[in-house]
C-alpha positions in Angstrom: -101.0 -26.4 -21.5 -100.8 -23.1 -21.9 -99.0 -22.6 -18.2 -96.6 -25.0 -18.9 -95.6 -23.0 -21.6 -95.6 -19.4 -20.1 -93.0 -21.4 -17.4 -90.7 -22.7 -20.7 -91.2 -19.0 -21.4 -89.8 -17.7 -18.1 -87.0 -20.3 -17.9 -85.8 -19.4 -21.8 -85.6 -15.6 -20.4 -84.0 -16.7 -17.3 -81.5 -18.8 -19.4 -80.7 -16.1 -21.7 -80.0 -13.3 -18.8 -77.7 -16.1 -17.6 -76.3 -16.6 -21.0 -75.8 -12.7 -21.1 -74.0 -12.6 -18.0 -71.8 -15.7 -19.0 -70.9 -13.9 -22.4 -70.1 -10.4 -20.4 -68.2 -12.0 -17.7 -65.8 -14.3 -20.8 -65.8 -10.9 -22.5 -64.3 -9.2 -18.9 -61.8 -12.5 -18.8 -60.5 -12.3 -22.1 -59.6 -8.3 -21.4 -58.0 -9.3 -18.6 -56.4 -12.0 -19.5 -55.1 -9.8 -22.6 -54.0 -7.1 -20.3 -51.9 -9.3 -18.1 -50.6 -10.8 -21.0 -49.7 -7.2 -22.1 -48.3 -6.7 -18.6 -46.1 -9.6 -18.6 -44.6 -9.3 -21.8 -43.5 -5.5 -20.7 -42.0 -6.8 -17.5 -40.3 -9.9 -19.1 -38.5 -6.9 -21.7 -38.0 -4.4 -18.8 -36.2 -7.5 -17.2 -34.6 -8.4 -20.2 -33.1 -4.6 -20.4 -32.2 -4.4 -16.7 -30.0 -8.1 -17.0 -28.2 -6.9 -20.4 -27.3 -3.7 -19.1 -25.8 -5.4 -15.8 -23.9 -8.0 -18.0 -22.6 -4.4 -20.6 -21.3 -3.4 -17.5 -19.5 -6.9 -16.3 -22.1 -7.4 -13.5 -24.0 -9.9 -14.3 -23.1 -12.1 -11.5 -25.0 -9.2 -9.3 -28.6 -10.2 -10.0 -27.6 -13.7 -8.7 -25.9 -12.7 -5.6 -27.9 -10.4 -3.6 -25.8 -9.4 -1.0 -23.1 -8.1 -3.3 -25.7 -6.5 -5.5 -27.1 -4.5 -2.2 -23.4 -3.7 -1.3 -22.6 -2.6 -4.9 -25.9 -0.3 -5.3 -25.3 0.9 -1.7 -21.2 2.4 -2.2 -22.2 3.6 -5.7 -24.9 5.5 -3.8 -22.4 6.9 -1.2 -19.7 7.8 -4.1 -22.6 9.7 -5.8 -23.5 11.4 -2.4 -19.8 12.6 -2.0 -19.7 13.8 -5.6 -22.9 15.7 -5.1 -21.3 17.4 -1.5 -18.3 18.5 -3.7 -19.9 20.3 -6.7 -18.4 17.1 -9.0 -21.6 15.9 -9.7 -20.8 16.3 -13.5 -18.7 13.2 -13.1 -21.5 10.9 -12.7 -22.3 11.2 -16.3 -18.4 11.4 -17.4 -16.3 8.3 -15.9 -13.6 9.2 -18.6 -13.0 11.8 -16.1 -13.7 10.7 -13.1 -10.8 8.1 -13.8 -8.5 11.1 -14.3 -10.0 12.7 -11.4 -8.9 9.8 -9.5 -5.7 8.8 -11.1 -4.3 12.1 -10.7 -5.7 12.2 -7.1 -3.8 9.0 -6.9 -0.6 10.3 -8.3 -0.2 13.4 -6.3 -1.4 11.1 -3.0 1.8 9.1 -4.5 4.3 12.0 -4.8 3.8 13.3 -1.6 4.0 10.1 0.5 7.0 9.0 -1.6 8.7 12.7 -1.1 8.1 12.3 3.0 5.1 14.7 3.2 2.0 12.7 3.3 0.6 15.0 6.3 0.1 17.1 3.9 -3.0 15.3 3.0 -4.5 15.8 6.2 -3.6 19.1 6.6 -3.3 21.0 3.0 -2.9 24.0 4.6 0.9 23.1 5.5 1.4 22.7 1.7 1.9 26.2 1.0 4.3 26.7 4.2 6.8 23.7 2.3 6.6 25.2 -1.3 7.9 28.6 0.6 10.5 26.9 2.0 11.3 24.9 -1.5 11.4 28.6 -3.1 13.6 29.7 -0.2 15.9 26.6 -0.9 15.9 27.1 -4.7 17.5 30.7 -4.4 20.0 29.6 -1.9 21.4 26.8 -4.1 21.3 29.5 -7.0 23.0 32.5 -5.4 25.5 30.0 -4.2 26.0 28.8 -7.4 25.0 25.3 -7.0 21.9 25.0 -9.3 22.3 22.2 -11.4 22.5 20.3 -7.4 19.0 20.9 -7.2 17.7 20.4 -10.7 19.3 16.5 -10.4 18.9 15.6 -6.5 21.7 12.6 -7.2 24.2 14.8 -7.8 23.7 16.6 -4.3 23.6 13.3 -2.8 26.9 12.7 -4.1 27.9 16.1 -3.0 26.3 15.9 0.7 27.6 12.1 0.7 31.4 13.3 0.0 31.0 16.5 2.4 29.8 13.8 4.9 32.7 11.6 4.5 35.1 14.6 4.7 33.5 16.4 7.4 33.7 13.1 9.2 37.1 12.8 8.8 38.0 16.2 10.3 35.8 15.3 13.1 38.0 12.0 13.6 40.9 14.5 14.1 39.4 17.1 15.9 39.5 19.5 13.1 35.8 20.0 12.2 36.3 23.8 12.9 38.3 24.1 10.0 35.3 23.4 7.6 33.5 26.7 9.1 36.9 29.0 9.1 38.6 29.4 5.2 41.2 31.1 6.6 42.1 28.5 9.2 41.6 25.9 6.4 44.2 27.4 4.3 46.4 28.3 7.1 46.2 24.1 8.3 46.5 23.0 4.2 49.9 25.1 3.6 51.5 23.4 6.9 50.1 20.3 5.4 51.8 21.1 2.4 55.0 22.1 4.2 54.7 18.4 5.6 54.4 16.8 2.5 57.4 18.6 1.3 59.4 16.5 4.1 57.6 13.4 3.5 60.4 11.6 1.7 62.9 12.0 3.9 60.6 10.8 6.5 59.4 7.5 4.3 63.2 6.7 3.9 63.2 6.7 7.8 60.4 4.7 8.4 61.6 2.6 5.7 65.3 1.9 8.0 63.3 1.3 10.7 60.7 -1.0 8.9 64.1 -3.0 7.7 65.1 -3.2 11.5 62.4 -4.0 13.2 62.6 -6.8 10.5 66.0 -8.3 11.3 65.1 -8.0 15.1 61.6 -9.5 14.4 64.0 -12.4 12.7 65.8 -12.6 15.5 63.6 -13.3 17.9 61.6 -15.8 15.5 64.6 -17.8 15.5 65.6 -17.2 19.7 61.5 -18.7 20.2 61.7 -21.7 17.7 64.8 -23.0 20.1 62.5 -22.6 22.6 60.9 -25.5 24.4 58.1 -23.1 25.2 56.9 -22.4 22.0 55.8 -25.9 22.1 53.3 -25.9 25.5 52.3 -22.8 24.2 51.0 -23.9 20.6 49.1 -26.8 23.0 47.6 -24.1 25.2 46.5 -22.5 21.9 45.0 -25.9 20.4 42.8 -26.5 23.2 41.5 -23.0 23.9 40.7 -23.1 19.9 39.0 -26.6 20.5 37.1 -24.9 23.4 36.4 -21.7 21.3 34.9 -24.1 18.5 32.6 -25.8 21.2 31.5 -23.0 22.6 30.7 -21.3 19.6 28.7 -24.9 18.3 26.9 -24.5 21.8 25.9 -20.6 21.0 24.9 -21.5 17.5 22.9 -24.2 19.2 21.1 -21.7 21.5 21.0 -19.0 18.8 18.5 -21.8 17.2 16.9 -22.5 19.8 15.5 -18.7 20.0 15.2 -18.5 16.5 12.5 -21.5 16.8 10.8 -20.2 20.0 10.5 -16.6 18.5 9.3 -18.2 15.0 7.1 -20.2 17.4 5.7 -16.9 19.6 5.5 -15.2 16.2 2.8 -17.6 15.0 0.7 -17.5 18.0 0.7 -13.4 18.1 -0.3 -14.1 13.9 -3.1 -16.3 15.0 -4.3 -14.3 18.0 -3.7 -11.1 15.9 -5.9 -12.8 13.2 -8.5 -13.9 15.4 -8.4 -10.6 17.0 -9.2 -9.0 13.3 -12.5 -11.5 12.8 -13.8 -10.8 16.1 -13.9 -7.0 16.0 -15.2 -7.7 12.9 -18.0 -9.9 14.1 -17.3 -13.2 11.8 -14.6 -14.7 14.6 -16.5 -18.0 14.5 -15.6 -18.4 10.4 -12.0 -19.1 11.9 -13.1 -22.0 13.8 -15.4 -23.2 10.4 -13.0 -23.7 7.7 -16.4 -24.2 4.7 -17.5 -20.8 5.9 -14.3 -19.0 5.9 -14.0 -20.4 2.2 -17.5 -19.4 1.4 -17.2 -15.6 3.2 -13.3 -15.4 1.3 -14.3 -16.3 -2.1 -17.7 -13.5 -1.6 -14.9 -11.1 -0.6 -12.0 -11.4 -3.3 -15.9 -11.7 -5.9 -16.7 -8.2 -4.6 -13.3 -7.0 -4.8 -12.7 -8.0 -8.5 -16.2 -6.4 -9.3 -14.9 -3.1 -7.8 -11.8 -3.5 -9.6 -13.5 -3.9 -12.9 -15.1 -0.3 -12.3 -11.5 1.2 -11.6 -12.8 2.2 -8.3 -10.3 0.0 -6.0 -9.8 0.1 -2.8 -11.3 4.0 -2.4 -15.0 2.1 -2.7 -14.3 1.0 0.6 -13.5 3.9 2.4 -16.1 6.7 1.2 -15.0 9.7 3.9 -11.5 8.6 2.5 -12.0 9.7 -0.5 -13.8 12.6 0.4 -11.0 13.8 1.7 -8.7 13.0 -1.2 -10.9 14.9 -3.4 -11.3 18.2 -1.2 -7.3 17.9 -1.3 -7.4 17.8 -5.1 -9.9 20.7 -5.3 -7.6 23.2 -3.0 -4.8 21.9 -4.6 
């Protein structure tokens, strides 16, 4: 009896150790469980944070497409980069200003291209050599007294244009010399004058003559209607006319004919041209998939309006581009 229970004994102790363990290993759970509770909770708000500040910032359709999200993150990186190289790395945290930055980057890229210098913006060193000259060309209209010509550029186009039309017409006589010699211009306008002077009398002789070259022209209208010829002759005219009209049908014919095969050639060269395009750009098989050109379009133009949204345009696409621009602005 009394060995029976000294083993109840031993199995009570064993069951309590085992009960101990139990209660330290829930105890362990229930820490665990509370910190991965904790853990989630801070990763379900971090996520929260990270998806309202993409949707403040209109790019909430980012965290469902990941290519565009990786393309986004990876030009914003490069545009950083190129601000960092330049010393405009205070822009990251002002985009008022780097909107200005660009615009007026933008503007003066304008100007210049518009105004026929846009090598300037490859080589800004040539843009001090042109405002020279414009100083140069400034003092020359001034000292000539022709300053309000270059303060309104349409009024020295109508200048230039009427010089143009005169100088032309001395050239059509052989007289452009006189523009470059005043004295022979004044010598040649008092003969013209002289001539003028003894216009009249000439008019009234070109007048008689006009009258008599009228009567003989009269004359000879009537001698030709009496004149069996007139008749044959006003045939021969018909046909030829008739043949004139087919022939012309016949060229308007052909001229249509080219104009279809060039229309023709033109859309094969589009086509090649366009799958020339895909294939150096690696996608040519999307032109012979018409659900996959769709699909890689509609990605494209959603990339596009997510740049535009930013106000970064087209420059996004072409980072050493607008590296360039922006050294321009700076020496500028």
């Amino acid at each position: 009896h009394e060995e029976k229970v000294a083993e109840l004994q031993r199995q009570l102790e064993q069951a309590n150790g085992q009960a101990e363990d139990l209660s330290g290993q829930l105890a362990g759970a229930r820490k665990d469980g509370a910190s991965l509770e904790e853990r989630r909770r801070r990763l379900e708000d971090e996520l929260a944070a990270l998806h309202k500040a993409f949707e403040d910032a209109g790019l909430g359709r980012l965290l469902v497409d990941p290519a565009a999200l990786a393309a986004f993150v990876k030009q914003a990186a490069t545009i950083e980069d190129v601000l960092r190289k330049l010393g405009l790395e205070h822009l990251l945290s002002n985009p008022d200003e780097l909107k200005r930055l660009l615009e007026t980057m933008t503007q003066l890229q304008g100007a210049l291209e518009r105004s026929g210098f846009g090598d300037v913006l490859r080589d800004p060193s040539s843009l001090e050599g042109i405002l020279a000259r414009y100083a140069a060309l400034r003092r020359a209209f001034e000292e000539q007294g022709f300053s309000e010509f270059f303060e309104d550029p349409s009024k020295l186009e109508d200048f230039l244009r009427t010089y143009c039309g005169v100088r032309g017409a001395f050239s059509e006589f052989g007289l452009e010399a006189l523009l470059r010699d005043p004295q022979a211009m004044r010598e040649y306008l008092l003969r013209h004058a002289e001539a003028e002077r003894e216009l009249p009398n000439l008019r009234e002789q070109a007048a008689r003559l006009q009258a008599a070259e009228k009567q003989l022209e009269e004359r000879e209208l009537e001698l030709a209607e009496r004149d069996a010829e007139i008749a044959q002759m006003s045939e021969a005219i018909q046909r030829t006319k008739a043949l004139e009209e087919q022939v012309a049908a016949l060229m308007k014919e052909l001229a249509d004919a080219r104009f279809r095969e060039e229309q023709a050639q033109a859309a094969v060269e589009l086509l090649a041209s366009l799958r020339e395009v895909f294939e150096e750009a690696g996608v040519g098989h999307l032109l012979d998939d018409h659900d996959e050109l769709r699909i890689f379009l509609s990605r494209a133009a959603g990339l596009e309006e997510a740049l535009r949204n930013l106000g970064l345009d087209e420059l996004l696409d072409d980072p050493q581009e607008l590296e360039r621009l922006l050294k321009i602005l700076q020496e500028t």
